[in-house]
C-alpha positions as CSV (number, residue, x, y, z in Angstrom):
1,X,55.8,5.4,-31.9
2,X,53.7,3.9,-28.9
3,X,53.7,0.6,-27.6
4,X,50.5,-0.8,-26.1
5,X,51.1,-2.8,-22.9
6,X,47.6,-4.9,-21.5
7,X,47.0,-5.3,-18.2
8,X,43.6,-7.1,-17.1
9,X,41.5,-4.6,-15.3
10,X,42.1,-7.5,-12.3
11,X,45.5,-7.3,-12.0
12,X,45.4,-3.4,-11.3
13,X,42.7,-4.2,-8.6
14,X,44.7,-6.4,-6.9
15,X,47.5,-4.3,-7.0
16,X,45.4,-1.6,-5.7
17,X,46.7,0.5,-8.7
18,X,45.8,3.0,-11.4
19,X,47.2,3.0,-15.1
20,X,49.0,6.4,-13.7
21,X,50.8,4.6,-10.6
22,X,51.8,1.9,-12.4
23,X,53.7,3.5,-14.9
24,X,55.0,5.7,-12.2
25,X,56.4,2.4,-10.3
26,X,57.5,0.6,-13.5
27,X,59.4,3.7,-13.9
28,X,61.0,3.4,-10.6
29,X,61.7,0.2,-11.0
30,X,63.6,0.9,-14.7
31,X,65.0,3.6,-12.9
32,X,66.7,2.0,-9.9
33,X,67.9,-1.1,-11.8
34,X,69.9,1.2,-14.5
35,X,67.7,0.2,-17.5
36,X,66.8,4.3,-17.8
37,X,68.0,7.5,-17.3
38,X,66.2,9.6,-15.0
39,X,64.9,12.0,-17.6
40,X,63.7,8.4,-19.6
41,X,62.0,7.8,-16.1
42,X,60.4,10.9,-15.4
43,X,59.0,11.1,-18.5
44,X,57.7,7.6,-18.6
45,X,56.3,8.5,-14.7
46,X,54.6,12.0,-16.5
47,X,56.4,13.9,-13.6
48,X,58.7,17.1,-13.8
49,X,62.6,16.4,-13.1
50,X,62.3,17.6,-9.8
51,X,58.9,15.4,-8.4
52,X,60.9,12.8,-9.9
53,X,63.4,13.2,-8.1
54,X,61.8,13.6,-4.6
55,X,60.0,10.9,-5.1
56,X,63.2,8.8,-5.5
57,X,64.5,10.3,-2.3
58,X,61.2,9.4,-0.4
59,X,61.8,6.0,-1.2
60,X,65.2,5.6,-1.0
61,X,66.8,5.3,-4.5
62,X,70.4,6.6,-4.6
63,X,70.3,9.0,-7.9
64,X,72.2,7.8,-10.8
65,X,73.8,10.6,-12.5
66,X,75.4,10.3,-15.9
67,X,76.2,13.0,-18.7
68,X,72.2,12.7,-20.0
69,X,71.8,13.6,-16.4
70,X,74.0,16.4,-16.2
71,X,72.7,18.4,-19.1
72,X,68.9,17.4,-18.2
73,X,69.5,19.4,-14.8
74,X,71.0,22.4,-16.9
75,X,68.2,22.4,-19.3
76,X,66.0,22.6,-16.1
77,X,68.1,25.0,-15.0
78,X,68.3,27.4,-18.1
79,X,64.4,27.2,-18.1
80,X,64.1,28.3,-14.6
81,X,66.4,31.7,-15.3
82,X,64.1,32.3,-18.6
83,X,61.2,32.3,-16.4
């Protein structure tokens, strides 16, 4: 299931932003107030666990890290060894 969010073409111009950067900031946002998990966040933000995650660093955001967390890096981790 999708939910469809609309945003006047004028809003995103004033905010100098594309569809893209905005999701990646209201994912930030989500991210750094507790409403998601970083994996929610990074997926929301279409980036990979780890560009995520430096981009978090680059602006500051102490990482949250929970048990969703925890097995999210292992997963990443278990894929890189498969590789």
């Amino acid at each position: 299931m999708v939910t469809t969010l609309e945003i006047p073409q004028e809003i995103l111009e004033s905010a100098r932003l594309t569809t893209a950067e905005l999701k990646v900031e209201i994912a930030v946002s989500l991210y750094a107030s507790g409403r998601l998990s970083v994996g929610k966040a990074r997926e929301l933000a279409g980036m990979s666990l780890w560009q995520f995650r430096q981009l978090l660093a680059s602006r500051q955001v102490s990482p949250h890290f929970d048990l969703d967390d925890l097995a999210e890096d292992v997963a990443a981790l278990q894929n890189l060894e498969n590789m």
